[in-house]
C-alpha positions in Angstrom: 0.0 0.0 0.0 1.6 3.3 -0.8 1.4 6.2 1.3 0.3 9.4 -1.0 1.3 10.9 -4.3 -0.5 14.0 -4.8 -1.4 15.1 -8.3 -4.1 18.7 -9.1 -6.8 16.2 -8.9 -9.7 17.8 -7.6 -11.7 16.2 -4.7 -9.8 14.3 -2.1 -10.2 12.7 0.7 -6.7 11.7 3.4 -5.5 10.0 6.0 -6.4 8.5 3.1 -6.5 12.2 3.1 -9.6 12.7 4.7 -10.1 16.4 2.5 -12.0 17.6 -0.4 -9.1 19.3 -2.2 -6.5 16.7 -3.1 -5.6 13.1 -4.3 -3.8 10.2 -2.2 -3.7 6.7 -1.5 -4.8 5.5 2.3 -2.0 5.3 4.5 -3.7 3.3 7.1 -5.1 -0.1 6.7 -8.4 -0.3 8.4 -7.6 -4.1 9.5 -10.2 -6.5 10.1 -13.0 -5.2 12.3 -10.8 -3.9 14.7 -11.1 -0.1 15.7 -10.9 2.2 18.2 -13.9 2.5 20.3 -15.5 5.7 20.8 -18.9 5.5 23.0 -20.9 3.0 21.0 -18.7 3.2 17.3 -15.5 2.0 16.5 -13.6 4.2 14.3 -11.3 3.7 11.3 -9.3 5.6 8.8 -10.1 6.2 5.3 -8.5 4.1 3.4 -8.0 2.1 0.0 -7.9 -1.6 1.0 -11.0 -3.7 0.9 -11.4 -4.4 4.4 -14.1 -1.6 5.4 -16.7 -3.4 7.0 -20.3 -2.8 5.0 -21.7 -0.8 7.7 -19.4 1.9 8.0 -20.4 5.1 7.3 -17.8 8.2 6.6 -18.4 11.1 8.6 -17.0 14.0 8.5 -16.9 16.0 11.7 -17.1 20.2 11.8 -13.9 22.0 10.0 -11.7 23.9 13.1 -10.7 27.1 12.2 -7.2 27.6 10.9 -5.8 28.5 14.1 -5.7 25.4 15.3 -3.6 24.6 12.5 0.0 24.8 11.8 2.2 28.2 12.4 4.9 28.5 9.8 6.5 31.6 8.4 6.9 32.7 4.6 9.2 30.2 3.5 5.9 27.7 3.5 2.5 27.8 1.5 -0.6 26.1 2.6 -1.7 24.2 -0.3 -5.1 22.9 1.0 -6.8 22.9 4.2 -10.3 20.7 4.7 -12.0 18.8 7.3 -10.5 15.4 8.3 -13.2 12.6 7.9 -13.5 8.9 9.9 -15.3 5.8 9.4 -17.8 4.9 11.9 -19.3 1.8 12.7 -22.0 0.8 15.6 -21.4 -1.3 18.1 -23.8 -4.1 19.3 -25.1 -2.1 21.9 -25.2 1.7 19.9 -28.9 1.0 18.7 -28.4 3.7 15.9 -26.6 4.2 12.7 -24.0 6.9 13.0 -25.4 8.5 9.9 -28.5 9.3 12.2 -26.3 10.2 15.7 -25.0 13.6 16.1 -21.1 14.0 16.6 -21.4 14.6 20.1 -21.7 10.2 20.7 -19.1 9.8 18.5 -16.9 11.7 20.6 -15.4 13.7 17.9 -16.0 17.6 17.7 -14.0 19.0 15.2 -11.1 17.7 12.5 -8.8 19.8 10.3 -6.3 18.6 7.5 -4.0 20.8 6.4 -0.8 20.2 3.4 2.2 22.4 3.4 4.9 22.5 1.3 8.1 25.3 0.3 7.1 28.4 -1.4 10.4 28.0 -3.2 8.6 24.7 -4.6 5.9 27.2 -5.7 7.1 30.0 -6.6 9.6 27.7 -9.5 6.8 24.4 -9.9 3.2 26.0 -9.4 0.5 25.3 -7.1 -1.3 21.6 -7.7 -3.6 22.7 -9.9 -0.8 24.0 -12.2 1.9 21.7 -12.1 3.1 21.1 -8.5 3.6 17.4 -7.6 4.1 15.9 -4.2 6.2 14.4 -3.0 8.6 16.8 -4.8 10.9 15.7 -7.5 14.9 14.3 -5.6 16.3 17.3 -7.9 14.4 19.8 -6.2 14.0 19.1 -3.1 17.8 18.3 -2.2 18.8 22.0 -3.1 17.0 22.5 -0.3 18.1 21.3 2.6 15.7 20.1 5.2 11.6 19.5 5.4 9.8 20.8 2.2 6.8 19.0 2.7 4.4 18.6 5.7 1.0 16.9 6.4 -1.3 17.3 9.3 -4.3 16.3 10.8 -6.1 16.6 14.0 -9.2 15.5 15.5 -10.7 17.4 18.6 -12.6 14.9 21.1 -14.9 15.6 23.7 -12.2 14.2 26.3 -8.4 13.3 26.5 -9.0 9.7 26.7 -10.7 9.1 23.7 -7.7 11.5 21.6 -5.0 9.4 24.2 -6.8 6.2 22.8 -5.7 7.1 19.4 -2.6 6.6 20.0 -2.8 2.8 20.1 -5.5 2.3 17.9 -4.5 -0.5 15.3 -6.0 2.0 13.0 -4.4 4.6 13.7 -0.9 4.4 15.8 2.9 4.4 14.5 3.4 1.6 16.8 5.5 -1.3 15.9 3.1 -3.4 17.1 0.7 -2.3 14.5 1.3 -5.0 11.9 -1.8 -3.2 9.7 0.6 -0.1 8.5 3.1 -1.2 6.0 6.1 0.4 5.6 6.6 2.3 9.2 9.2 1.7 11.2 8.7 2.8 14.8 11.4 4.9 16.4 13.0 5.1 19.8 13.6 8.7 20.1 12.6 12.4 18.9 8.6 11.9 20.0 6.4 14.6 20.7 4.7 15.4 24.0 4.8 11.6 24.8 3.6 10.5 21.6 5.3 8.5 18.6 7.6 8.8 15.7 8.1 6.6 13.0 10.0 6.5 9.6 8.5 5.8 6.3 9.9 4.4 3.4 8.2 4.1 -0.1 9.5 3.7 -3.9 7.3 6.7 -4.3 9.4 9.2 -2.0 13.2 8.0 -4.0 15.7 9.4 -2.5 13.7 11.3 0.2 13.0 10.6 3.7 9.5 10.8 5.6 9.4 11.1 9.3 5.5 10.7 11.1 4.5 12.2 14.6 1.4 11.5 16.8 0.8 13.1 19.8 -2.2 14.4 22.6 -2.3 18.0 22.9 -5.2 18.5 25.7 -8.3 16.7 23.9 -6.7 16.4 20.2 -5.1 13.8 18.4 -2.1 15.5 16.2 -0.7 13.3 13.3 2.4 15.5 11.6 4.1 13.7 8.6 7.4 15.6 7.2 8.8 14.9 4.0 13.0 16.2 3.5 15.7 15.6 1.2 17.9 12.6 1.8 19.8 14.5 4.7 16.9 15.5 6.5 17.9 14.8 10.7 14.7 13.4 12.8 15.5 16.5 14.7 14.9 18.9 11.8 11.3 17.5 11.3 10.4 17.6 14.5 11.4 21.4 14.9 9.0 21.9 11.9 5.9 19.2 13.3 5.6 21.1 16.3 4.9 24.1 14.9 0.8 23.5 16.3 -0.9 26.1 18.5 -0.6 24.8 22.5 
């Protein structure tokens, strides 16, 4: 399963992307009925493998307003920003479809997906609807030094548990244990606020290196994914992921 390649498609959806403005493959395998439960749903990620169960239903929580996004200066551009959507299921004892249940029993109150890349990339490729690919070509993006391409995604629960749960979701987590995500490699060091780090490798990305955060920030699941040239440090990319408002 590959992780993204982002063309000027219009309409897309991520973490898969969970979005309406771009293109990518799922990142996270949904796995076999297994989910993270929230009240009386399990939740899963978007995603492009066949294992959705038939009753999910994709719902797409309230947008959060972009400054509970990233902060980064001039040298980035915001490319697309969108809500962040989930598959939900019910559980034996929910009684409802979540197509008919308001937000609120999902424990979900607001999502935001955001992609960033250089404004050198830009200012010399064009944005994606004018000939901007990501992940950017090896040529480009080792005259630059560093992360030139960034990803993010929160959701904001009704409680700290439920975002803390994420965390080890087989949905949803960088953890080695999760034997659903294919090509992560969980890391020892350079986590954020107690989360997780992993590395992620791909034909897709050549010659460049992709480093993915999670973390809890109050009552929000953060995932940060930073894409660099080959010399990219783990401690570069997280100097740029934690660029989110406290």
């Amino acid at each position: 399963m590959n992780k993204r390649t982002f063309t000027a498609v219009a309409g897309f959806l991520t973490i898969a992307v969970i979005a309406s403005v771009l293109s990518t493959d799922g990142v996270f395998s949904n796995g076999a009925h297994k989910g993270l439960k929230s009240g009386s749903f399990a939740l899963y990620a978007p995603s492009s493998d066949k294992l959705t169960p038939p009753d999910a239903v994709l719902v797409t929580p309230p947008v959060l307003g972009s400054s509970a996004g990233m902060s980064l200066g001039a040298t980035w551009t915001l490319l697309g920003s969108s809500s962040a959507s989930v598959f939900a299921i019910p559980t034996a004892n929910s009684g409802v479809p979540p197509a008919q249940t308001p937000l609120t029993a999902i424990g979900i109150e607001g999502s935001l997906y955001q992609l960033w890349t250089l404004t050198a990339a830009v200012n010399s490729l064009g944005g994606l609807n004018s000939g901007l690919i990501l992940p950017l070509p090896d040529s480009f993006a080792n005259r630059f030094p560093g992360p030139d391409e960034i990803t993010f995604q929160i959701f904001q629960f009704t409680t700290g548990s439920e975002a803390t749960s994420m965390l080890s979701s087989p949905n949803f987590s960088l953890t080695s244990s999760n034997a659903q995500v294919e090509g992560f490699t969980q890391l020892n060091g350079g986590a954020i606020n107690g989360g997780t780090v992993a590395s992620y490798s791909s034909s897709s990305l050549g010659d460049l290196k992709d480093f993915e955060f999670q973390w809890v920030q109050g009552t929000t699941w953060v995932q940060v994914g930073v894409v660099g040239s080959f010399d990219m440090t783990l401690v570069e990319a997280a100097q740029v992921a934690a660029a989110v408002p406290a």
